[in-house]
Structures are given as structure tokens and as C-alpha cells.
C-alpha positions, 0 to 999 in steps of 0.5 A: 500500500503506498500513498500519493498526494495530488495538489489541486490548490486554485483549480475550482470545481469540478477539477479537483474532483475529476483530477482525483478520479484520474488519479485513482485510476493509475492506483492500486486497491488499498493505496491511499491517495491524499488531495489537497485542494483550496475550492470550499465545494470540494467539502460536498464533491468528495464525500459525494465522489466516494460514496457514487465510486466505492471509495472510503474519505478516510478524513476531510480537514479544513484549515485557513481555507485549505482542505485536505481528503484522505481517500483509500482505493477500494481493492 
């Protein structure tokens, strides 16, 4: 299992998304994949975004308007 970090800081909606959707594709099950994003609508995109793919959001944390998503791969 190995993690990887994907910065999406400036890119607005749906961007961040679609980027970690890319992102997962090159991944393998169990890998943790940790985005880092500044657009205040990827709160609501990534939990959206894990439960429609199967993916786990591990943790969502905001801080001075810089959020970040640990999402596990699912197998």
C-alpha cells in the first residue's frame, strides 16, 4: 500500500474532483491517495465522489481555507 498526494490548490470545481478520479485510476486497491485542494465545494464533491465510486474519505480537514481528503482505493 503506498500513498500519493495530488495538489489541486486554485483549480475550482469540478477539477479537483475529476483530477482525483484520474488519479485513482493509475492506483492500486488499498493505496491511499491524499488531495489537497483550496475550492470550499470540494467539502460536498468528495464525500459525494466516494460514496457514487466505492471509495472510503478516510478524513476531510479544513484549515485557513485549505482542505485536505484522505481517500483509500477500494481493492
Amino acid at each position: 500500500m503506498n500513498t500519493h498526494t495530488l495538489d489541486t490548490s486554485g483549480l475550482n470545481c469540478p477539477l479537483p474532483v475529476l483530477k482525483a478520479k484520474k488519479a485513482i485510476k493509475e492506483l492500486r486497491g488499498g493505496d491511499t491517495l491524499v488531495v489537497i485542494a483550496t475550492d470550499p465545494a470540494s467539502y460536498i464533491d468528495f464525500g459525494h465522489f466516494c460514496h457514487v465510486s466505492g471509495h472510503s474519505l478516510i478524513s476531510k480537514t479544513e484549515e485557513e481555507g485549505i482542505f485536505t481528503y484522505v481517500i483509500s482505493v477500494k481493492p
